[in-house]
N, C-alpha and C positions, 0 to 999 in steps of 0.2 A: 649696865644699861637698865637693867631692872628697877633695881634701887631707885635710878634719876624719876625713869616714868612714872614708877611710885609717887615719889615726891611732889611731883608736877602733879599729879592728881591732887594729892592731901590739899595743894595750896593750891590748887583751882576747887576744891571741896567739891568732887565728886567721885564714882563711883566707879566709873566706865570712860575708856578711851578709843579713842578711834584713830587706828595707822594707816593712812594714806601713802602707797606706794607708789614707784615709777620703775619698777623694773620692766626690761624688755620682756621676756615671755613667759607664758604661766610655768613652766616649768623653776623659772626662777624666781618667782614670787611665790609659787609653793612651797620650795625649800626656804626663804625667808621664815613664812609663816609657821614651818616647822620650828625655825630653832628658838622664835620667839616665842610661841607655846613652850619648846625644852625650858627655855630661859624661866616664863613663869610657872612651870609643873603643870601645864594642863593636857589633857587628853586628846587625842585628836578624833574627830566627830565619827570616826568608824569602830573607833573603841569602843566609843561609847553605845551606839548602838550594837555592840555584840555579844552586851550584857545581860 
């Protein structure tokens, strides 16, 4: 899945994507969010701030 989105960026030439969700409750769109972060190596915003 990474890969694809990657790609899709290169060939729309830009920089930044935006995912539009429809899960039912935040609980499930926060685990979403988690694994797509795992997927592309990034931090999650509490990490970040604990530095």
């Amino acid at each position: 899945m990474t890969e694809i989105l990657k790609e899709k960026a290169n060939e729309a030439m830009v920089d930044e994507i935006m995912i539009a969700d429809f899960y039912p409750t935040q609980s499930s769109r926060l685990n979403a969010m988690k694994l797509l972060a795992a997927e592309f190596k990034l931090n999650s915003i509490k990490e970040n701030y604990d530095k």
